[in-house]
C-alpha positions in Angstrom: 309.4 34.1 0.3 306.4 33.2 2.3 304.1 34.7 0.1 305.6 32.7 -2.6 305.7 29.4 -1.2 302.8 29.5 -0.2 301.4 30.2 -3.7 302.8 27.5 -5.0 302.4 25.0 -2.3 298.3 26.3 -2.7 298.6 26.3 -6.2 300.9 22.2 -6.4 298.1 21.4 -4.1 294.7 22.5 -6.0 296.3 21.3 -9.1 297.1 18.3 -7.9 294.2 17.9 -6.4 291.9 19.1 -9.2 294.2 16.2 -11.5 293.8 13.2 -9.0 290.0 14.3 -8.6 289.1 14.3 -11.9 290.5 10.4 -13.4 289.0 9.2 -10.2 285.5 10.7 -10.9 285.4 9.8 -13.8 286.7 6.2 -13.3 283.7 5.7 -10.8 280.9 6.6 -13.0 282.8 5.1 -16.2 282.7 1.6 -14.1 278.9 1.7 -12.7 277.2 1.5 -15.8 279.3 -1.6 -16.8 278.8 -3.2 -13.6 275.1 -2.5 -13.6 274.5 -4.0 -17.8 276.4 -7.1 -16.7 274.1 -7.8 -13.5 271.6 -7.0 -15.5 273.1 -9.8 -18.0 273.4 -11.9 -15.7 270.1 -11.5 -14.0 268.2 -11.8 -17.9 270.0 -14.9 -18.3 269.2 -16.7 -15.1 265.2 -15.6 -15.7 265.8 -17.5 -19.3 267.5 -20.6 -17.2 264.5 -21.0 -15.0 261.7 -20.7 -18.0 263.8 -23.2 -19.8 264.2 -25.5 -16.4 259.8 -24.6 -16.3 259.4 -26.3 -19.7 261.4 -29.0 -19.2 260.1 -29.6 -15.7 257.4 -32.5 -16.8 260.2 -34.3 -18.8 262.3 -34.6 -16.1 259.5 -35.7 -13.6 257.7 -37.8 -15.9 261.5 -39.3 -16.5 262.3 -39.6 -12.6 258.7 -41.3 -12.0 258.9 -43.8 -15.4 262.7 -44.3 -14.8 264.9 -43.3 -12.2 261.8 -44.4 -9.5 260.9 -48.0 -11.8 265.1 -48.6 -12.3 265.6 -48.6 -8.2 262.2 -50.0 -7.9 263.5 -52.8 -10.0 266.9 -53.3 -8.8 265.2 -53.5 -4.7 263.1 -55.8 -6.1 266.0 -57.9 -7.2 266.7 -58.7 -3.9 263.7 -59.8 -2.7 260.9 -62.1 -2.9 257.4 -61.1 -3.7 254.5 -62.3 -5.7 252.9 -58.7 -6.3 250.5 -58.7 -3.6 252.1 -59.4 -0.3 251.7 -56.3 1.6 256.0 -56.4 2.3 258.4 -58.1 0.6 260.4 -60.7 2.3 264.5 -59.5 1.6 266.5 -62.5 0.3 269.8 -60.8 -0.5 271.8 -62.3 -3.3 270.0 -65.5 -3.2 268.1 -64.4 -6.1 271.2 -64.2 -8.2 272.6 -67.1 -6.6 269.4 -69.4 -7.4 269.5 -68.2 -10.9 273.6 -69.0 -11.5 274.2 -72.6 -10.4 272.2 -72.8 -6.8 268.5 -74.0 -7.2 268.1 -77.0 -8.6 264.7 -75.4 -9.7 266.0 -72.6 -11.9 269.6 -73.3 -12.5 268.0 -76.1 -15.5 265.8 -73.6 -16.7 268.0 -71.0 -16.9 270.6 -72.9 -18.2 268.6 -74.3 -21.3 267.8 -70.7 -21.9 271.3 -69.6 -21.7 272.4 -72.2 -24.5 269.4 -71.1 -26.7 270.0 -67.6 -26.9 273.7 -68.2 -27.1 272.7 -69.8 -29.9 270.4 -67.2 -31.2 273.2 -64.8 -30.6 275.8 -66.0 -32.8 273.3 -67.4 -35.8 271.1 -64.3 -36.6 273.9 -62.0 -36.6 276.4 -63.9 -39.2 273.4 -65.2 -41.3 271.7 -61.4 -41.5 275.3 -60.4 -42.7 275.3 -63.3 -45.1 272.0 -62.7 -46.2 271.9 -58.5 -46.6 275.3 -58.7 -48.0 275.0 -60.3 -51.4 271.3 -58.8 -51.8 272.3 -55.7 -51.4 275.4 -55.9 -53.8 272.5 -57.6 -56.1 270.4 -54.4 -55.8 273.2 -51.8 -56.5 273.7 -53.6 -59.5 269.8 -52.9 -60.8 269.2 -50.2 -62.7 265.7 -50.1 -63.1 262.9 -50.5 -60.5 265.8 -50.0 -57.5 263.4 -48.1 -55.3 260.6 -50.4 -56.0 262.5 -53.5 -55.0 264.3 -52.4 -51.8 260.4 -51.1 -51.2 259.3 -54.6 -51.5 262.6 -56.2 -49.4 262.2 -53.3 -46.9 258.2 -54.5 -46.2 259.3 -57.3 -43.6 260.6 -54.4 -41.3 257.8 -52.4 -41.6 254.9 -54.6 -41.2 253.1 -55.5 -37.7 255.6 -58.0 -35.5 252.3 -59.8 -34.2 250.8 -59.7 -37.5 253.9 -61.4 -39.3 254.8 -64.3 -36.7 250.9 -65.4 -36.7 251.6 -65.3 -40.6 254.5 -67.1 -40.0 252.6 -69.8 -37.9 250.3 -70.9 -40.4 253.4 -71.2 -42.9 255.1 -73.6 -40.9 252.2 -75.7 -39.7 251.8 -79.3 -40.9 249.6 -78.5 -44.0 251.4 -75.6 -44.3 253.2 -74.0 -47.6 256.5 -75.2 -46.8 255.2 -78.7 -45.9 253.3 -78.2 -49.4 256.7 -76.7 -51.4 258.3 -79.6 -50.2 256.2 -82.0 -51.4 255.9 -80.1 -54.4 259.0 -80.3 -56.1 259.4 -83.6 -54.5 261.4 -83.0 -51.3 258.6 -84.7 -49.5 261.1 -86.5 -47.1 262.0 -83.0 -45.6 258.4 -82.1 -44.4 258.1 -82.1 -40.8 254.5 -83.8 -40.2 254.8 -82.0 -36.6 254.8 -79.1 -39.0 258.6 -76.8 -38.1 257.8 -75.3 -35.1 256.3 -78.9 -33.4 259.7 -80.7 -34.0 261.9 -79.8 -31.0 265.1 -80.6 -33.7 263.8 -78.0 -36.0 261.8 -75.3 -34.1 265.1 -73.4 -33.0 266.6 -73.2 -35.9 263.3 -72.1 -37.6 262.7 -69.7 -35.2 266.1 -68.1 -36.1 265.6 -68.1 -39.9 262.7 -66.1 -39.1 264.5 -63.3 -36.8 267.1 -63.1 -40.1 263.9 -62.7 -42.2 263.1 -59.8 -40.1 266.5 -58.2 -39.4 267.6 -58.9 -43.4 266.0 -55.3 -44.9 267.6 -52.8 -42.4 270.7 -54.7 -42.9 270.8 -54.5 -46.3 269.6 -50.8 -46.7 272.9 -50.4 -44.5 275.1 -52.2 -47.2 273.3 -50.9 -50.4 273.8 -46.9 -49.2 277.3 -47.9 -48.2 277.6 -49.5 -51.7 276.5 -46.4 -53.3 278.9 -44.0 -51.5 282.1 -46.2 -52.4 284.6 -43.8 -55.2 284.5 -45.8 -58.2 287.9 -45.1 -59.4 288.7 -48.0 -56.8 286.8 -50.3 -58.7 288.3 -49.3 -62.1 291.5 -48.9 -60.7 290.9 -53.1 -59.7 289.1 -53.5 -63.3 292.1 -52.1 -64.8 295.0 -53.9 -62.5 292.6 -57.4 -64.2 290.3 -58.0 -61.3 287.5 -59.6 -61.9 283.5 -58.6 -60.0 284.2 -61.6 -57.5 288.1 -60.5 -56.9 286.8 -57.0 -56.6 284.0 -57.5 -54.1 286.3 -59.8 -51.9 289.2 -57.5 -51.7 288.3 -53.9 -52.2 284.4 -53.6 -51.4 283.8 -56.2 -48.7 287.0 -54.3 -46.4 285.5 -51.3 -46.9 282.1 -52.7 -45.8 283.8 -53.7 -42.4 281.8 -50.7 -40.2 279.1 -51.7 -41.6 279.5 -55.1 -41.0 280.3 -53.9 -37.1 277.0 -52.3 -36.5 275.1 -54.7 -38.1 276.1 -57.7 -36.3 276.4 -55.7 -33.0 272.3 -54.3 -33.8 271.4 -58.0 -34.0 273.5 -58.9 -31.3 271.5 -56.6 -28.9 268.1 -57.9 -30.6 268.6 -61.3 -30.1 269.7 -60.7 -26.6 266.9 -58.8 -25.2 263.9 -59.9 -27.9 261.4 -62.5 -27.0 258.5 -61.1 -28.6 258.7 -63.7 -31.7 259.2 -66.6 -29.2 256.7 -65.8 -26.9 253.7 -65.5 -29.8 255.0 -68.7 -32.0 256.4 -71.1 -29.7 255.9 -69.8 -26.0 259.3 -71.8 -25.9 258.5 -75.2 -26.9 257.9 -77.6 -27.7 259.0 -78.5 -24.2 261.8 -75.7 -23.5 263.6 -76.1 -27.2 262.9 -72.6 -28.3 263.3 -71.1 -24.2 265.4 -68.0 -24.5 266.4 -65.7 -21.5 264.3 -63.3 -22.4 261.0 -65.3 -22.7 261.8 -67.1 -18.6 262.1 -63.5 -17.9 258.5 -62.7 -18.5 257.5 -66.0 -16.9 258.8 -65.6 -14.2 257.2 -61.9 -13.5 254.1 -63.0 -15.5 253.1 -66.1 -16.0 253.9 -68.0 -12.5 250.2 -68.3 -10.9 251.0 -65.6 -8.0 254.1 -67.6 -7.1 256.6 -65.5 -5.6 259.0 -65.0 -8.2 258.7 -61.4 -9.0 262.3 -61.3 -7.7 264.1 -63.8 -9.6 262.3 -62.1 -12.6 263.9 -58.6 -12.0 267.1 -60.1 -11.1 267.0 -62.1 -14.2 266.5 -58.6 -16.1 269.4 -57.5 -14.5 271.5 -60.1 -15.9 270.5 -59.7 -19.3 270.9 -56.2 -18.7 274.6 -56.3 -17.8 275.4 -58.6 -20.8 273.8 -55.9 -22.6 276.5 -53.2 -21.4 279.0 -55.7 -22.3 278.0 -55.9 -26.1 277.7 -51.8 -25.8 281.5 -52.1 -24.3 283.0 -54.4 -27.3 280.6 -52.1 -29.7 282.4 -48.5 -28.4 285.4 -50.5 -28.3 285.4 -52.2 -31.8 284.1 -49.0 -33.4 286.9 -47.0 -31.6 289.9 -49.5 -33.1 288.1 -49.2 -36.6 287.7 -45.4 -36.6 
């Protein structure tokens, strides 16, 4: 009896032992080697992360220097006044803002004449660069021959120097200039301006803005011709066979198609007549008097051009302004293309 049990309970034992011994064994050295290949994983790919953060290192400081640093820079200026070489600036708040809104009777005219010329700027360059592109692009699609060549030759206005074409531009419109000349030509001589177009405070604005549609008329209508030229044609002929005519066609079936397009473009030229100045600085400097005075030209004034007066301030807070009508054109853009898409 004792003998016996205590076989078995020696024998239960070691083999029970022997049983849990071996799955726990083998469980440890089954579960290093993954533990140690997926530190090791882990380890290769944080020593890729830092050589990638290494390579991108003088992006992001050159970014943080030319951006984040000149953005705050900027926006502390904004609420102060400094001429650029004061040793300190001398903190004014919101009066900067205040001055340039309604509360200097120094600025608020300025700034208001501004205001009404680029609203003005703002609502003609878009709708005529979409009146313009439009039909010349729909003329285009319909050419056969010498396509490439001619949207070569409408696309040159884009590509060609800005400073180069407004100087160009200049001498056109002067007194003995070619339109003055075309006029007379083909006897319209009672339309000349003898100011020449850009000297006549009732014309220069509204020259000034057929030249910004000159400029923004080729990408517009590159836009429109490749959205032409992806349309299905069996809804044309399925209008050509209903008895619709090219105009009935065009009006009801390829202009709504069109509409994205039409959204982008007049947003693009939206934004470029908010924030350009470049043409109205180098032709008109925004006269005569302040007729062709857009927010963006009494921007650089006021930072540039104001004889070590201290108006670095009202500058960048002027910048400010423009920018946040800027985000609300971006805003109405994500919005418009959100409701359309």
């Amino acid at each position: 009896m004792t003998a016996g049990t205590g076989t078995a309970t020696v024998a239960g034992t070691g083999t029970g032992t022997g049983k849990g011994a071996g799955p726990s064994s083998a469980g440890e050295r089954g579960g290093g080697a993954p533990r140690r290949g997926l530190f090791g994983a882990l380890r290769e790919k944080r020593k890729q992360a830092a050589w990638g953060y290494l390579f991108v290192a003088p992006a992001i400081l050159l970014f943080a220097v030319m951006g984040v640093y000149t953005i705050v820079y900027g926006f502390s200026l904004s609420f102060a006044q400094w001429n650029g070489f004061w040793p300190e600036w001398n903190w004014r708040g919101f009066r900067n803002y205040t001055d340039l809104l309604g509360g200097s009777p120094t600025y608020w005219p300025i700034v208001k004449k501004a205001a009404v010329n680029t609203l003005w700027v703002v609502i003609a360059v878009p709708l005529l660069t979409v009146l313009v592109a439009f039909p010349l692009a729909l003329v285009l699609n319909q050419v056969k021959r010498f396509q490439g060549v001619l949207r070569s030759v409408y696309f040159v206005p884009y590509v060609t120097t800005g400073i180069a074409v407004y100087f160009a531009w200049n001498y056109i419109l002067e007194p003995n200039g070619a339109v003055n000349l075309l006029l007379k030509t083909v006897g319209l001589g009672s339309l000349q301006q003898p100011q020449g177009w850009l000297g006549n405070p009732d014309t220069a604005l509204a020259t000034m803005i057929v030249v910004m549609v000159w400029s923004a008329v080729p990408v517009a209508m590159l836009l429109y011709l490749t959205g032409l030229q992806s349309l299905d044609s069996s809804l044309l002929e399925a209008a050509q066979i209903d008895g619709a005519g090219w105009l009935r066609s065009t009006t009801t079936v390829v202009w709504p198609l069109m509409k994205p397009i039409t959204v982008v473009v007049l947003l693009l030229n939206v934004r470029d007549s908010l924030q350009g100045f470049q043409s109205f600085l180098i032709m008109t400097n925004g006269g005569p008097g302040d007729s062709t005075s857009v927010l963006g030209l009494e921007t650089y004034r006021l930072a540039f051009l104001s004889e070590l007066s201290p108006t670095l301030g009202l500058a960048s807070a002027l910048g400010w302004l423009l920018f946040l009508a800027a985000l609300v054109v971006a805003f109405i853009n994500q919005r418009v293309m959100r409701r359309m898409g």
